[in-house]
PQR file of N, CA, C, O and H, with PARSE charges and radii, in Angstrom:
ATOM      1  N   UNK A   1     -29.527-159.057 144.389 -0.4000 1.5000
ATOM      2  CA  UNK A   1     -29.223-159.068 145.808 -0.0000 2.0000
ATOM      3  C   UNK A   1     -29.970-160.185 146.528  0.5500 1.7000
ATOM      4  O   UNK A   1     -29.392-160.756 147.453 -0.5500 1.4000
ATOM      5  N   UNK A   2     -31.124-160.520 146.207 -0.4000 1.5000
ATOM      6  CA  UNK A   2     -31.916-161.545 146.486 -0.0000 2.0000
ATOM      7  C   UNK A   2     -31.709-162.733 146.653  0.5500 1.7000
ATOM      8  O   UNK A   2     -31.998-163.432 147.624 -0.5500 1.4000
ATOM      9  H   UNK A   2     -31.593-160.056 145.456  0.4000 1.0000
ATOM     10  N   UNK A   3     -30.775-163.219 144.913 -0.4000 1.5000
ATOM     11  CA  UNK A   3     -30.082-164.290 145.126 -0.0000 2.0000
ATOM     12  C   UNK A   3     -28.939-164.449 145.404  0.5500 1.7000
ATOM     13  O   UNK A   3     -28.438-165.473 144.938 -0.5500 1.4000
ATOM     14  H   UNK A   3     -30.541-162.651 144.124  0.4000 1.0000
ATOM     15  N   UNK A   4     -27.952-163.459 146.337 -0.4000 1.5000
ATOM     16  CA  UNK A   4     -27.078-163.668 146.790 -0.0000 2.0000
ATOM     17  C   UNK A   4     -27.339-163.881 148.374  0.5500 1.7000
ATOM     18  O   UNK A   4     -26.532-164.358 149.171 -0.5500 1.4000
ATOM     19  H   UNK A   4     -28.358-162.627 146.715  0.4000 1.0000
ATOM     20  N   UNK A   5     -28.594-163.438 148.639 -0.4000 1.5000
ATOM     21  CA  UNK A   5     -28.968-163.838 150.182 -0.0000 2.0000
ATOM     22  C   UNK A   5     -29.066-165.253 150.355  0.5500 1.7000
ATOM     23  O   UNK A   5     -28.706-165.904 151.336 -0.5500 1.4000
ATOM     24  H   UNK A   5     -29.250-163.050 147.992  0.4000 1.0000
ATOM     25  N   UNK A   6     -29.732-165.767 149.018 -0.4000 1.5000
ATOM     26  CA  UNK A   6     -30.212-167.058 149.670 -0.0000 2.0000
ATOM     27  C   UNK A   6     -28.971-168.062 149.302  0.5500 1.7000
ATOM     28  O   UNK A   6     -28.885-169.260 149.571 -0.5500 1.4000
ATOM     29  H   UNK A   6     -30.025-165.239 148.222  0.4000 1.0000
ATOM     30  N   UNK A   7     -27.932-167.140 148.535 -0.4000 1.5000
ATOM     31  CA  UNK A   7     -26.955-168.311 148.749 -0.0000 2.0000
ATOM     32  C   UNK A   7     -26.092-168.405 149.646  0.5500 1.7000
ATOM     33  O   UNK A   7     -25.284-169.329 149.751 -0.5500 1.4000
ATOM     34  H   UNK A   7     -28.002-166.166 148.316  0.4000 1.0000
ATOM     35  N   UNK A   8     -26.218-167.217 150.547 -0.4000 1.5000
ATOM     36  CA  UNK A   8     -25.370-166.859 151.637 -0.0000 2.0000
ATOM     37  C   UNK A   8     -26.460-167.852 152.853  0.5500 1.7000
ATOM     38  O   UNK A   8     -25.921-168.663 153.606 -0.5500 1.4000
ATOM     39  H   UNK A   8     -26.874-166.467 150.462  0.4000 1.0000
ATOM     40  N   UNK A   9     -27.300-167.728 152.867 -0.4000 1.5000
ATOM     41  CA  UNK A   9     -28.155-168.350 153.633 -0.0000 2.0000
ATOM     42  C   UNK A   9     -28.186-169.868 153.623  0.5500 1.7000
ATOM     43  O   UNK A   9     -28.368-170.551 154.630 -0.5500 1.4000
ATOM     44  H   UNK A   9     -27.738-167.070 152.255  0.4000 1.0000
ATOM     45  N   UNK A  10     -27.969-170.395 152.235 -0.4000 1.5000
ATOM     46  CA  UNK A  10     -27.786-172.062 152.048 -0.0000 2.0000
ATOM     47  C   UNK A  10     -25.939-172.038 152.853  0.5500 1.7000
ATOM     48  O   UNK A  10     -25.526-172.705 153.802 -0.5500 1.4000
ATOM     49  H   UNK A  10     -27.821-169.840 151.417  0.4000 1.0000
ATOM     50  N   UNK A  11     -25.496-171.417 152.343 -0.4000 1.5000
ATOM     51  CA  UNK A  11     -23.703-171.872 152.561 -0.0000 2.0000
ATOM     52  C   UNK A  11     -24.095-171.336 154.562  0.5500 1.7000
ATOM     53  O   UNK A  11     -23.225-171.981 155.146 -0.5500 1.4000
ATOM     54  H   UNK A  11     -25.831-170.874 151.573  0.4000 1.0000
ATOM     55  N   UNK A  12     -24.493-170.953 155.107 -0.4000 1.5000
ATOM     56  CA  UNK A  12     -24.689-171.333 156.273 -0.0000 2.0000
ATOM     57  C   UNK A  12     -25.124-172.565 156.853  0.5500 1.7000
ATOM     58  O   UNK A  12     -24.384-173.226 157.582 -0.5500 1.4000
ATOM     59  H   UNK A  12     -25.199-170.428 154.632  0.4000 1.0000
ATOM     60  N   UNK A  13     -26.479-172.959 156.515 -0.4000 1.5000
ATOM     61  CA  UNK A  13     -26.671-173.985 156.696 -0.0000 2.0000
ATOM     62  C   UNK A  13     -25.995-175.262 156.324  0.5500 1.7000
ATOM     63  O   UNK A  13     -26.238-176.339 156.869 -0.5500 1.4000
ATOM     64  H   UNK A  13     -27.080-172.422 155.923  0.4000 1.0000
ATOM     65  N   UNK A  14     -25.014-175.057 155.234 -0.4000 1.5000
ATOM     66  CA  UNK A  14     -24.028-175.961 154.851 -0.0000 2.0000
ATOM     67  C   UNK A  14     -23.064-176.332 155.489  0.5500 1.7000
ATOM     68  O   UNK A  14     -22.642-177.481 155.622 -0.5500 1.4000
ATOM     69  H   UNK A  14     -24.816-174.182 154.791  0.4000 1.0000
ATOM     70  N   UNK A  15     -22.494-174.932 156.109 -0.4000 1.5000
ATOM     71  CA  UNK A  15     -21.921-175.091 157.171 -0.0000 2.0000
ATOM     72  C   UNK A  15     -21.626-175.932 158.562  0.5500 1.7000
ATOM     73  O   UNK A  15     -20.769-176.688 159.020 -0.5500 1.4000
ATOM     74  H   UNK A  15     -22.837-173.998 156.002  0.4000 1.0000
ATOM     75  N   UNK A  16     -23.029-175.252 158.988 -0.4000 1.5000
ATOM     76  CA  UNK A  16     -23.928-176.087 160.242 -0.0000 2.0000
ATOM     77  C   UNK A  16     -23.648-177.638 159.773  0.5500 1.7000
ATOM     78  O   UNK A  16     -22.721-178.362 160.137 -0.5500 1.4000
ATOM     79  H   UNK A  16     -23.726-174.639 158.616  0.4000 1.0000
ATOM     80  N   UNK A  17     -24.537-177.888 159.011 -0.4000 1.5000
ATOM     81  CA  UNK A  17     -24.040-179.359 158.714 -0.0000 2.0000
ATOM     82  C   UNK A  17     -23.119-180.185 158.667  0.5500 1.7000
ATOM     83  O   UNK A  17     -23.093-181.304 159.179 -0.5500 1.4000
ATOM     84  H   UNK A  17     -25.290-177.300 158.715  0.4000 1.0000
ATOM     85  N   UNK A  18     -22.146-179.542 157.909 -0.4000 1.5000
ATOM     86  CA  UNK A  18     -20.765-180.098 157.683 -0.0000 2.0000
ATOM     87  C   UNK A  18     -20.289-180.276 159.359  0.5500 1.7000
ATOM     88  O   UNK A  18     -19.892-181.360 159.785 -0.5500 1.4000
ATOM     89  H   UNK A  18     -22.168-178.633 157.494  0.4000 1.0000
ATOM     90  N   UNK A  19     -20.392-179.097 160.186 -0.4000 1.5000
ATOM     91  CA  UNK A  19     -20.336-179.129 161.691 -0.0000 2.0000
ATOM     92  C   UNK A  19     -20.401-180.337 162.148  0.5500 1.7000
ATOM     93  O   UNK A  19     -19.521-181.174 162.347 -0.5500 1.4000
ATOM     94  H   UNK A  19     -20.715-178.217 159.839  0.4000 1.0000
ATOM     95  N   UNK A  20     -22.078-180.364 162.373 -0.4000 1.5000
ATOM     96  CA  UNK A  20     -22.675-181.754 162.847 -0.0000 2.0000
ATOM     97  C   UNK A  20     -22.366-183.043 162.203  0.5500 1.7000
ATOM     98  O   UNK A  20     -22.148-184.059 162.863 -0.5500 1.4000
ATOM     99  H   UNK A  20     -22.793-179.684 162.212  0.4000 1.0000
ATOM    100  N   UNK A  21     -22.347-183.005 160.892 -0.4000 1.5000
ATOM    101  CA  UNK A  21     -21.828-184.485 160.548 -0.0000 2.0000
ATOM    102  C   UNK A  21     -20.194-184.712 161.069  0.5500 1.7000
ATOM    103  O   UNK A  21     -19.935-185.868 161.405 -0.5500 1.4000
ATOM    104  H   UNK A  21     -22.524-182.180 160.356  0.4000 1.0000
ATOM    105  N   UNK A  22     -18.985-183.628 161.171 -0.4000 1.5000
ATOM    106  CA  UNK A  22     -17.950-184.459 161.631 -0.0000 2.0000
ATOM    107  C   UNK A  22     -17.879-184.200 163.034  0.5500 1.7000
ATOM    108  O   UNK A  22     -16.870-184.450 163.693 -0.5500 1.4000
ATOM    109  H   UNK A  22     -19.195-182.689 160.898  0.4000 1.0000
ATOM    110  N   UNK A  23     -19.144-183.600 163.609 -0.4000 1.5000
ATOM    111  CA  UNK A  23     -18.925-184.223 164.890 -0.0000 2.0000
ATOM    112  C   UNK A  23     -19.616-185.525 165.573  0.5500 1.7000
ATOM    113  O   UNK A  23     -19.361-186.157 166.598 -0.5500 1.4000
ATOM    114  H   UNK A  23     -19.964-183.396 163.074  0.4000 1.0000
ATOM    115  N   UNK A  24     -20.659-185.657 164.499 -0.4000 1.5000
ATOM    116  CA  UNK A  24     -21.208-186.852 165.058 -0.0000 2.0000
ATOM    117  C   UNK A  24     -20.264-187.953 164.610  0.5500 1.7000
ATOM    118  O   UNK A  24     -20.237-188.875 165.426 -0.5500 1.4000
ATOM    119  H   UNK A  24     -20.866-185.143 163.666  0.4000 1.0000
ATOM    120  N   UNK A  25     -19.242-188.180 163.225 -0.4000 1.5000
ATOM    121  CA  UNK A  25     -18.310-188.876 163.143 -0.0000 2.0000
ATOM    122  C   UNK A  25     -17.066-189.076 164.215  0.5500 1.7000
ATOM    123  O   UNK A  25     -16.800-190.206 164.625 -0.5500 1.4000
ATOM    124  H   UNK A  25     -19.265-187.431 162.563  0.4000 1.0000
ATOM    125  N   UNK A  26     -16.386-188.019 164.607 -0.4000 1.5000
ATOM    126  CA  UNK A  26     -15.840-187.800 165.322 -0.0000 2.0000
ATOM    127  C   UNK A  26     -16.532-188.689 167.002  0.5500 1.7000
ATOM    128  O   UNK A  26     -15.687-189.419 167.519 -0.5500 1.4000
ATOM    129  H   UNK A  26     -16.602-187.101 164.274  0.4000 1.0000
ATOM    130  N   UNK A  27     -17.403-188.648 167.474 -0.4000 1.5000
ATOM    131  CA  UNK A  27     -18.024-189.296 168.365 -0.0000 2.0000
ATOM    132  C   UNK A  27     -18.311-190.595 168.508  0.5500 1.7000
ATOM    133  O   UNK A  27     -18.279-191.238 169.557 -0.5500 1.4000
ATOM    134  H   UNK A  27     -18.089-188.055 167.054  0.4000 1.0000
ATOM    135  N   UNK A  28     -18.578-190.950 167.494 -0.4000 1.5000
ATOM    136  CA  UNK A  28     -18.701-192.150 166.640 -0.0000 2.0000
ATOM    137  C   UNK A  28     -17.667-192.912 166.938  0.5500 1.7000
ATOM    138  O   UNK A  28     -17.678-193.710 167.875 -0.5500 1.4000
ATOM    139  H   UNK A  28     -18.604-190.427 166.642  0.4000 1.0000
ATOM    140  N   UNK A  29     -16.713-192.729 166.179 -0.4000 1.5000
ATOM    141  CA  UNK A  29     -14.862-192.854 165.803 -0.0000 2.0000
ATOM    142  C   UNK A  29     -14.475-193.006 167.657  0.5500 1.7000
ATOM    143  O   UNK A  29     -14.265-194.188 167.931 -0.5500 1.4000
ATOM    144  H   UNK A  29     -16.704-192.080 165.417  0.4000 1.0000
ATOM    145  N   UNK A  30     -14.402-192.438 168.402 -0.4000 1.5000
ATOM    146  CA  UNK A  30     -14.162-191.953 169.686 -0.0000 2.0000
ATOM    147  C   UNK A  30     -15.165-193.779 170.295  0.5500 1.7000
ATOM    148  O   UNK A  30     -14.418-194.466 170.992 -0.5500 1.4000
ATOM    149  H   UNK A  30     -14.573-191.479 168.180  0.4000 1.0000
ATOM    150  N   UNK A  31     -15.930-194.122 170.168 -0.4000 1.5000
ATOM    151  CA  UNK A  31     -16.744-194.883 171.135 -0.0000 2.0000
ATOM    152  C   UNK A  31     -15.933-196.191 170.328  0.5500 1.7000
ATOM    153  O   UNK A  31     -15.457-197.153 170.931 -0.5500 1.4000
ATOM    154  H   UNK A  31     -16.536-193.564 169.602  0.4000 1.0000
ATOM    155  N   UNK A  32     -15.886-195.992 168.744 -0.4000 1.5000
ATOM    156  CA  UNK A  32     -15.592-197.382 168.502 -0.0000 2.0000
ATOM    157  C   UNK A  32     -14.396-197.802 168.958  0.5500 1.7000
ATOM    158  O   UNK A  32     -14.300-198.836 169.619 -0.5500 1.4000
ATOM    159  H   UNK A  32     -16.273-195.211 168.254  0.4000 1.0000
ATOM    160  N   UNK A  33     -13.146-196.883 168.589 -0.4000 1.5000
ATOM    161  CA  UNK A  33     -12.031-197.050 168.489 -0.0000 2.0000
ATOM    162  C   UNK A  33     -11.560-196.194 169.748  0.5500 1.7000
ATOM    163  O   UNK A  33     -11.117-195.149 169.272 -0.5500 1.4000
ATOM    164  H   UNK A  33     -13.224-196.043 168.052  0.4000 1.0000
ATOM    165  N   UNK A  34     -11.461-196.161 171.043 -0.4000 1.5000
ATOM    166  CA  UNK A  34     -11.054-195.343 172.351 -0.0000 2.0000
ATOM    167  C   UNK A  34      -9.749-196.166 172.424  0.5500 1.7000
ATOM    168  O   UNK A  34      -9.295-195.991 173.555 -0.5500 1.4000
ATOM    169  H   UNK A  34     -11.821-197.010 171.429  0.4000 1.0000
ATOM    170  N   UNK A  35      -9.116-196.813 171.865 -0.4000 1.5000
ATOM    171  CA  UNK A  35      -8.123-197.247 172.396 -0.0000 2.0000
ATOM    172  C   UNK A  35      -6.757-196.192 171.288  0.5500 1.7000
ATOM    173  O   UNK A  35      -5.597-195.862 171.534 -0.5500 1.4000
ATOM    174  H   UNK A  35      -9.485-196.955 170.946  0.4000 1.0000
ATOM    175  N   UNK A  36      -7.691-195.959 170.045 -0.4000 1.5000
ATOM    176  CA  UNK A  36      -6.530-194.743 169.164 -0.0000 2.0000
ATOM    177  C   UNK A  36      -6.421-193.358 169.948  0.5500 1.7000
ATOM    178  O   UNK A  36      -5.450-192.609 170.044 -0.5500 1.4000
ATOM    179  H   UNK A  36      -8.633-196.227 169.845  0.4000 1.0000
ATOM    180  N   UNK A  37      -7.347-193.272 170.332 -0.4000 1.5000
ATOM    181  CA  UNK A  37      -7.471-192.331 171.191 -0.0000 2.0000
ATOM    182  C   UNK A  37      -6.928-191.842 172.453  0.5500 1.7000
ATOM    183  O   UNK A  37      -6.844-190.651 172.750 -0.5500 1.4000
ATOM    184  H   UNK A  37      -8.137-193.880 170.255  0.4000 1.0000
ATOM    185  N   UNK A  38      -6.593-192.741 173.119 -0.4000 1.5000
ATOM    186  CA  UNK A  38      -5.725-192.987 174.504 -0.0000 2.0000
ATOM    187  C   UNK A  38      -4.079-192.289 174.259  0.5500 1.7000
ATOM    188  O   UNK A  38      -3.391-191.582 174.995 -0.5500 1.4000
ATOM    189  H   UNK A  38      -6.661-193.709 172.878  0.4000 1.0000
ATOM    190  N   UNK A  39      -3.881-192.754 173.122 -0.4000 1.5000
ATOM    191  CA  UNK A  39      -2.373-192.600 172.779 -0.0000 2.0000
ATOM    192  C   UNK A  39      -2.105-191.213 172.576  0.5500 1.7000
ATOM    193  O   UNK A  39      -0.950-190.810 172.711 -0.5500 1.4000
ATOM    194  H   UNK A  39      -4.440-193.329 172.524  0.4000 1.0000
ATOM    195  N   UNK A  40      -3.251-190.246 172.194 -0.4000 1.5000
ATOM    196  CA  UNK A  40      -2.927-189.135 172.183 -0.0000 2.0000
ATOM    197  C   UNK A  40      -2.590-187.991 173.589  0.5500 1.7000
ATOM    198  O   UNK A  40      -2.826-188.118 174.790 -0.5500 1.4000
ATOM    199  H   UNK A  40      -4.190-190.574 172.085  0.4000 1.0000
ATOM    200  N   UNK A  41      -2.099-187.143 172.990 -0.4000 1.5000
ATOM    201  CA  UNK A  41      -1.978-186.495 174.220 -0.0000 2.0000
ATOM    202  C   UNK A  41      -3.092-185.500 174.749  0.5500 1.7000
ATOM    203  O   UNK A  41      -3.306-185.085 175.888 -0.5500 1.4000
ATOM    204  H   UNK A  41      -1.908-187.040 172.014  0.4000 1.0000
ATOM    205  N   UNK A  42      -3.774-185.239 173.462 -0.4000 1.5000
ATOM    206  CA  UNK A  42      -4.642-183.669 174.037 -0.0000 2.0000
ATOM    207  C   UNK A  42      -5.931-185.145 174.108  0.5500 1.7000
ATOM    208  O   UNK A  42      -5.691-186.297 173.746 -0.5500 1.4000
ATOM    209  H   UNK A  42      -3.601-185.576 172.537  0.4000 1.0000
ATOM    210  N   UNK A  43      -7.051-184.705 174.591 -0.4000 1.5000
ATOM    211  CA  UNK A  43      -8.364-184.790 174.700 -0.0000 2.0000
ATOM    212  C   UNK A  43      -9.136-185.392 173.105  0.5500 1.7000
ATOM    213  O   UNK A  43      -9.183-184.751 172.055 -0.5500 1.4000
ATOM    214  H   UNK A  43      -7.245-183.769 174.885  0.4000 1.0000
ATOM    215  N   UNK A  44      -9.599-186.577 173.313 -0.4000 1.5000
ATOM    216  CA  UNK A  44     -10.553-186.893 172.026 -0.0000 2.0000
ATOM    217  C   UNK A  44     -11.438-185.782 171.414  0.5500 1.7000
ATOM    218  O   UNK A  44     -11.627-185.793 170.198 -0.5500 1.4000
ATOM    219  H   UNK A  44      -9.561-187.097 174.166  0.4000 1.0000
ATOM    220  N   UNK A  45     -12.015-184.781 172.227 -0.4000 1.5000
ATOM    221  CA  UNK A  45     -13.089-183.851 171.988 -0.0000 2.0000
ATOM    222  C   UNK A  45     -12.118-182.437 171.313  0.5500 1.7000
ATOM    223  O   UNK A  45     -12.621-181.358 171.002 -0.5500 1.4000
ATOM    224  H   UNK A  45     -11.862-184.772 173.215  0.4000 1.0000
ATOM    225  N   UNK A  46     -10.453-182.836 171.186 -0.4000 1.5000
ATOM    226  CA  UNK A  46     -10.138-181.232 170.738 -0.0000 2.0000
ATOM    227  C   UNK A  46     -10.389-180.726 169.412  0.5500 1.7000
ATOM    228  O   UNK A  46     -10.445-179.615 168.886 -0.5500 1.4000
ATOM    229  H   UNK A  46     -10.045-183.713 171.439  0.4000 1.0000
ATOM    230  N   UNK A  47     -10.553-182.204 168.970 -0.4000 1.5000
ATOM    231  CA  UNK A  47     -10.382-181.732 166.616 -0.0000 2.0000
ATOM    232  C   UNK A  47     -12.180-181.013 166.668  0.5500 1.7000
ATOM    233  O   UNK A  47     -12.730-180.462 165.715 -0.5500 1.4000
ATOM    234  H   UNK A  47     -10.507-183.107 169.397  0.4000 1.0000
ATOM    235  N   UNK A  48     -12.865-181.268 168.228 -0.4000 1.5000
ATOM    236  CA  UNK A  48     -14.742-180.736 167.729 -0.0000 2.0000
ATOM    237  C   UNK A  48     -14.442-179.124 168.134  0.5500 1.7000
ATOM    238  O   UNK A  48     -14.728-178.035 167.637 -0.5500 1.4000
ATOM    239  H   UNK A  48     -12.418-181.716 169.002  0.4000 1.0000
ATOM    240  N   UNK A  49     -13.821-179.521 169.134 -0.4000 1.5000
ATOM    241  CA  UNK A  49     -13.750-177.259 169.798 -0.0000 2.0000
ATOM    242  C   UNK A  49     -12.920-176.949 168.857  0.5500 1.7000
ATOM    243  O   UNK A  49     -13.158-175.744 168.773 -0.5500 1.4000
ATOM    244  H   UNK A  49     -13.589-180.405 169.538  0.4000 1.0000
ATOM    245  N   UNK A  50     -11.904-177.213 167.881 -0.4000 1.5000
ATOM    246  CA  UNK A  50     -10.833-176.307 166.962 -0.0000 2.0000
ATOM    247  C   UNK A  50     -12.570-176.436 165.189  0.5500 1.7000
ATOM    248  O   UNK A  50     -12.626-175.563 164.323 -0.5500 1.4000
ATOM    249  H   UNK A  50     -11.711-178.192 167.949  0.4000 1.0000
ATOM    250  N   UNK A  51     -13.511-177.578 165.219 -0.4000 1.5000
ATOM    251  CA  UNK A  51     -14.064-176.948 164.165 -0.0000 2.0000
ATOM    252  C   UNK A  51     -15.086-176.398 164.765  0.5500 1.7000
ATOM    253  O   UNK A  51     -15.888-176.090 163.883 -0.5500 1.4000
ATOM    254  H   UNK A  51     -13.466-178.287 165.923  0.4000 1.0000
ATOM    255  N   UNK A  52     -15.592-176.036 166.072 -0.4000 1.5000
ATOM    256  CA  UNK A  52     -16.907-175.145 166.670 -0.0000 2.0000
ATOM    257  C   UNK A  52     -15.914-174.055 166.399  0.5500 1.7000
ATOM    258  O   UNK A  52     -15.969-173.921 165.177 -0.5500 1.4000
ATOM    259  H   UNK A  52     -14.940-176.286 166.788  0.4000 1.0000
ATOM    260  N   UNK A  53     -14.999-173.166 166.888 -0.4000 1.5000
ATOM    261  CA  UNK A  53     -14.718-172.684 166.916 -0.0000 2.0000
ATOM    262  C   UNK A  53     -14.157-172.168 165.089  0.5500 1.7000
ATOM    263  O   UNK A  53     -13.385-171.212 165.171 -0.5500 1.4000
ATOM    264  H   UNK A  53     -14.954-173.275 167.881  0.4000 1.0000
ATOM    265  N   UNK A  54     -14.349-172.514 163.932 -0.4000 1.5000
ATOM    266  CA  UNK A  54     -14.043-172.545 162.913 -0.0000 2.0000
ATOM    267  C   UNK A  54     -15.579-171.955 162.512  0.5500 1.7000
ATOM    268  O   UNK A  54     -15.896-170.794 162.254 -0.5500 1.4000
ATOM    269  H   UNK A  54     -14.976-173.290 163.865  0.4000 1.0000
ATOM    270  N   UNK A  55     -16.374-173.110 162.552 -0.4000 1.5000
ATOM    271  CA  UNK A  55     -17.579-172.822 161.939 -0.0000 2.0000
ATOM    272  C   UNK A  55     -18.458-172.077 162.638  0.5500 1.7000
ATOM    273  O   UNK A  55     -19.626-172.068 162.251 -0.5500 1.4000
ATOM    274  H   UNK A  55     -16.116-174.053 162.762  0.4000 1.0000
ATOM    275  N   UNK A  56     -18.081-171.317 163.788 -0.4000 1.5000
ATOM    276  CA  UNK A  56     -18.903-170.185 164.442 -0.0000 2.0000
ATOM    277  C   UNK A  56     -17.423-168.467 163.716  0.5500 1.7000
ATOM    278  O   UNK A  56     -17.825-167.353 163.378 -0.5500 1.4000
ATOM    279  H   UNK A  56     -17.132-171.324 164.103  0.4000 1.0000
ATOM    280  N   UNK A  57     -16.716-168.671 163.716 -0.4000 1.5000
ATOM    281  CA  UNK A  57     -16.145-168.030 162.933 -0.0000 2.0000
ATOM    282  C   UNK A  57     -16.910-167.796 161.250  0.5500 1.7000
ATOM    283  O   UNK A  57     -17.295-166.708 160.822 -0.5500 1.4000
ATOM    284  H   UNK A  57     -16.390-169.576 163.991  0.4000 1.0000
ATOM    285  N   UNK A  58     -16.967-168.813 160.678 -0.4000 1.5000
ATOM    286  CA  UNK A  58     -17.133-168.660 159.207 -0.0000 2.0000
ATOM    287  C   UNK A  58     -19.023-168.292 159.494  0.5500 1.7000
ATOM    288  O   UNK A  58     -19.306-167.156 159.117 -0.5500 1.4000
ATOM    289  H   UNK A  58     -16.655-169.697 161.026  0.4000 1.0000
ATOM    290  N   UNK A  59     -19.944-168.904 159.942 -0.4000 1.5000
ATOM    291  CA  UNK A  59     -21.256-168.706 160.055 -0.0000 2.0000
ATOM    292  C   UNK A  59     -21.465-167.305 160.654  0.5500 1.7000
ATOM    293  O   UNK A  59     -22.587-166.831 160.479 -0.5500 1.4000
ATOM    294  H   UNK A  59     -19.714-169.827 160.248  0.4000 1.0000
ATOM    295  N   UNK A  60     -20.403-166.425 161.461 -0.4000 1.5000
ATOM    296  CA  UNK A  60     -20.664-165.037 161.748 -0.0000 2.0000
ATOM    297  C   UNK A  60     -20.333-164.448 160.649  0.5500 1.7000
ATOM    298  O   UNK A  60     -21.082-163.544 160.279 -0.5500 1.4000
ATOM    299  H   UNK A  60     -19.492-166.811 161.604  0.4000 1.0000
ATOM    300  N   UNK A  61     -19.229-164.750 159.879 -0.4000 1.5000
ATOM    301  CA  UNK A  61     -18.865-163.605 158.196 -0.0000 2.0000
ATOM    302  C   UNK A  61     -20.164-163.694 157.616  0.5500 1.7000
ATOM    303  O   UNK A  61     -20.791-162.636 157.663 -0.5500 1.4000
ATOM    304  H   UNK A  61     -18.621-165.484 160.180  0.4000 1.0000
ATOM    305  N   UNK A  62     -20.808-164.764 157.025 -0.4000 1.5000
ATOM    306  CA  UNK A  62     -21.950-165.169 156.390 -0.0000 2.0000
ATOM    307  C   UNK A  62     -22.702-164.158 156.927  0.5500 1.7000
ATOM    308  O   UNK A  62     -23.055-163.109 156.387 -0.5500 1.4000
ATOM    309  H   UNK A  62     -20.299-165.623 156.987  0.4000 1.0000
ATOM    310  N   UNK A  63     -22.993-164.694 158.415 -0.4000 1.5000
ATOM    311  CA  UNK A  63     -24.303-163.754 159.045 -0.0000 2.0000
ATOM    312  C   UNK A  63     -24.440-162.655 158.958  0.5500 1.7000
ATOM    313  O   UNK A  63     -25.518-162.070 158.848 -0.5500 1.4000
ATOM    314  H   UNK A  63     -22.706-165.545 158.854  0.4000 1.0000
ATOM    315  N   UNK A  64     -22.768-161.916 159.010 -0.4000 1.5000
ATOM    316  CA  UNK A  64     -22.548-160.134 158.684 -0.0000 2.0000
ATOM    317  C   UNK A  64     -23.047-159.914 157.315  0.5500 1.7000
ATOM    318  O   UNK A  64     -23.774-158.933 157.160 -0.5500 1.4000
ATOM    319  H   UNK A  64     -21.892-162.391 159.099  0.4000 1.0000
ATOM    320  N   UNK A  65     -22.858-160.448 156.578 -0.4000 1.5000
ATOM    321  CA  UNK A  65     -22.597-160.389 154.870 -0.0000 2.0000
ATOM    322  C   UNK A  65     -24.321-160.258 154.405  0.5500 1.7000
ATOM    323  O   UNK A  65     -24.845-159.498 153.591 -0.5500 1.4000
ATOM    324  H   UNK A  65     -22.268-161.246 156.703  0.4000 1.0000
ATOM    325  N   UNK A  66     -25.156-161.733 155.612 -0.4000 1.5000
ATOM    326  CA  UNK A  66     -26.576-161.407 154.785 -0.0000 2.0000
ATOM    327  C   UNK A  66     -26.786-159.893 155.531  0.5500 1.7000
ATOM    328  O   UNK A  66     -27.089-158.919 154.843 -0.5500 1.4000
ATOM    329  H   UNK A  66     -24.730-162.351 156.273  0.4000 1.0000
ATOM    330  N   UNK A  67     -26.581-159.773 157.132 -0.4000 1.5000
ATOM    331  CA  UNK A  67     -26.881-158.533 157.432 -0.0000 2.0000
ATOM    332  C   UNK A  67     -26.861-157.518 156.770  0.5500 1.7000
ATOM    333  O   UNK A  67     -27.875-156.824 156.689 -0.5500 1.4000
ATOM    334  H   UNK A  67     -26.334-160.565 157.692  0.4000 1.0000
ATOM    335  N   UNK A  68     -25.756-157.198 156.163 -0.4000 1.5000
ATOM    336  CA  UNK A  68     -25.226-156.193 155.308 -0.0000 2.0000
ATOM    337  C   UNK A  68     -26.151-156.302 153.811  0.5500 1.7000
ATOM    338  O   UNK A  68     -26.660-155.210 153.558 -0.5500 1.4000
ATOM    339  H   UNK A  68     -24.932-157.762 156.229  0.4000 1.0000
ATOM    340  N   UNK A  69     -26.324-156.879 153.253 -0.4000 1.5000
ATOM    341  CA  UNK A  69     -27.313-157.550 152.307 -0.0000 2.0000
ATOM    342  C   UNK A  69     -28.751-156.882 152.740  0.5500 1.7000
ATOM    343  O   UNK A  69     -29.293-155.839 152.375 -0.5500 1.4000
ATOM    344  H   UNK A  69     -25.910-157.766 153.459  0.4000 1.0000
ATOM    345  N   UNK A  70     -29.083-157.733 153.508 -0.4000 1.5000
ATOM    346  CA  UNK A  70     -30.454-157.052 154.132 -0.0000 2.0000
ATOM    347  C   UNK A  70     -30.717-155.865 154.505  0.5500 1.7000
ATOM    348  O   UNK A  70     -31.926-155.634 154.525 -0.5500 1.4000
ATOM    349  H   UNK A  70     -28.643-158.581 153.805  0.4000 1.0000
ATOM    350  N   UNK A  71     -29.866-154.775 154.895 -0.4000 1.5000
ATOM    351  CA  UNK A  71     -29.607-153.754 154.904 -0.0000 2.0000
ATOM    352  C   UNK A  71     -29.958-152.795 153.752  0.5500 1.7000
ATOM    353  O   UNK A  71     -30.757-151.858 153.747 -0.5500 1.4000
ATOM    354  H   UNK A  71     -28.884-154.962 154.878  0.4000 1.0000
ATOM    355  N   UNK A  72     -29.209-153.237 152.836 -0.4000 1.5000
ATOM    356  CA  UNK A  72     -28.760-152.346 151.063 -0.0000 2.0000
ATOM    357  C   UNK A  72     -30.285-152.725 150.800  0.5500 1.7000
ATOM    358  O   UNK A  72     -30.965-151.732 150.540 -0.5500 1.4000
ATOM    359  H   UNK A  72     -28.560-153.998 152.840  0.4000 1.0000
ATOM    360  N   UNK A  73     -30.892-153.782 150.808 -0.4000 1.5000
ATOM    361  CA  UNK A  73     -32.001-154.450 150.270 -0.0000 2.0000
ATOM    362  C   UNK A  73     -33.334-153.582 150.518  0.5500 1.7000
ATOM    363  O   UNK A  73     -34.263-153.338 149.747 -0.5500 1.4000
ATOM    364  H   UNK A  73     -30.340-154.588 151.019  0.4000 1.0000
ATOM    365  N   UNK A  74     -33.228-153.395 151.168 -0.4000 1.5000
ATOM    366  CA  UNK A  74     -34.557-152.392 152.122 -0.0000 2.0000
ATOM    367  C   UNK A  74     -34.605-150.835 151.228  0.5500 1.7000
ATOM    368  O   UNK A  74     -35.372-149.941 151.585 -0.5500 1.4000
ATOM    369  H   UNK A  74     -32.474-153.593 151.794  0.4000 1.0000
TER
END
């Protein structure tokens, strides 16, 4: 059970990351190139709220899962 916490605990933080790196790409991408951007119709910032909204989804299953974990563990 132990080592399923801490792999539930790394694949969070993996998560997080993966987060932050395509949004700092995404931002990035957005300053260099604003003119690909123009042509669209929704907002440069929508592909970051459809993966916040992804990876606060997947980082709450995780979070239930160690909860639940931590729980049995005790």
């Amino acid at each position: 059970m132990n080592r399923l916490y801490k792999v539930l605990k790394t694949a969070v933080w993996c998560v997080i990351g993966v987060f932050l790196g395509v949004t700092g790409y995404t931002c990035w991408d957005y300053h260099a190139h604003p003119g690909l951007y123009a042509l669209q119709s929704a907002p440069w910032y929508t592909s970051i709220q459809i993966h916040a909204v992804f990876t606060a989804v997947v980082v709450g299953v995780l979070l239930a899962g160690m909860w639940f974990l931590k729980r049995r563990m005790k």
